[in-house]
C-alpha positions in Angstrom: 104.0 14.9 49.4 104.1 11.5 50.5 102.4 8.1 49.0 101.0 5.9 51.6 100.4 2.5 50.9 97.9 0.5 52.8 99.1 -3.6 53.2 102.0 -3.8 50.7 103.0 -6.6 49.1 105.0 -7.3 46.3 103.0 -6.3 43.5 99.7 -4.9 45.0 98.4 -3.1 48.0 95.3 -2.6 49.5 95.0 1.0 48.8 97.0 4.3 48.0 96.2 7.5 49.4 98.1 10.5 48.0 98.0 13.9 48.8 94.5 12.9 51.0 92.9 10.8 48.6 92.5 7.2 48.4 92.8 4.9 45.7 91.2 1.9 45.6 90.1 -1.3 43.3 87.2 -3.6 45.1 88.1 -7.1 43.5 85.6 -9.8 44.2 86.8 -12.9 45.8 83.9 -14.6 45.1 82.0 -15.0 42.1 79.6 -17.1 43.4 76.5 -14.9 44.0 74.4 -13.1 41.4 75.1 -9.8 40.8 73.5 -8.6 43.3 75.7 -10.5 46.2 78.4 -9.7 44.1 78.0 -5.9 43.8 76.5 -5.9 47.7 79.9 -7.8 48.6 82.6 -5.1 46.5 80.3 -2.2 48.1 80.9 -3.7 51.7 84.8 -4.2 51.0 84.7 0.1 49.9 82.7 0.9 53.3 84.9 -1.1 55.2 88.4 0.8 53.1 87.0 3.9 53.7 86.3 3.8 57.3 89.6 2.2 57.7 91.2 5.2 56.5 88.6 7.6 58.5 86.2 8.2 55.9 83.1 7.1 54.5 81.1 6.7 50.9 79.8 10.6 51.5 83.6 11.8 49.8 83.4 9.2 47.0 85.1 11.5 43.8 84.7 8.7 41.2 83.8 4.9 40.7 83.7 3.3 37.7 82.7 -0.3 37.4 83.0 -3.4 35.6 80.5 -6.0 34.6 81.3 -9.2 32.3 78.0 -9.3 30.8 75.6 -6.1 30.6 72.6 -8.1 31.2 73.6 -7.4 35.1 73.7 -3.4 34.8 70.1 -3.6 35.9 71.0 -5.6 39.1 74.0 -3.9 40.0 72.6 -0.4 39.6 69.7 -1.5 41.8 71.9 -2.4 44.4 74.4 0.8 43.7 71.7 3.3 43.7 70.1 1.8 47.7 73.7 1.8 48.5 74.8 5.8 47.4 71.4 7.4 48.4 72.2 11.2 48.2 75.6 10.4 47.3 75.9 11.0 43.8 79.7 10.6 42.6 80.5 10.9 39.0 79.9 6.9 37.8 80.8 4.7 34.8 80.4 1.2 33.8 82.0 -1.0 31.0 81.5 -4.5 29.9 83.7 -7.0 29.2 84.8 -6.9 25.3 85.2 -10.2 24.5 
């Protein structure tokens, strides 16, 4: 079986896909917004991944999240709850621990 990588560079690339999954880390690239820009912006960077590679947030396995300050679970779950529908992958978040 072969790795794929999607946009090498030296250290990083977009994505991975092995044996016909994908594996992939949203990172914001602006922190500008409140959590709910922020967590509409990393969704829109994973629809536009996935439909990249021919696929779309319906095959989703696992996401797991991270949020500097809890007091935004509310907000992002808001927003990640409109945004999976009857998608239902398995889901975790953790907080920054300092």
């Amino acid at each position: 079986m072969s790795i794929q990588y999607l946009d090498p560079e030296n250290r990083w690339s977009e994505a991975t896909i092995f044996n016909n999954t994908l594996y992939y880390t949203s990172v914001l690239e602006n922190l500008e917004g409140d959590i709910h820009q922020q967590t509409t912006s990393a969704l829109h960077a994973i629809d536009n991944i996935l439909a990249r590679v021919g696929s779309n947030k319906s095959h989703i396995l696992d996401a797991t999240i991270f949020l500097a300050d809890k007091v935004d679970l509310a907000g992002m779950n808001q927003v990640w709850d409109s945004w999976v529908s009857l998608v239902k992958p398995r889901f975790a978040v953790q907080y920054k621990l300092f």
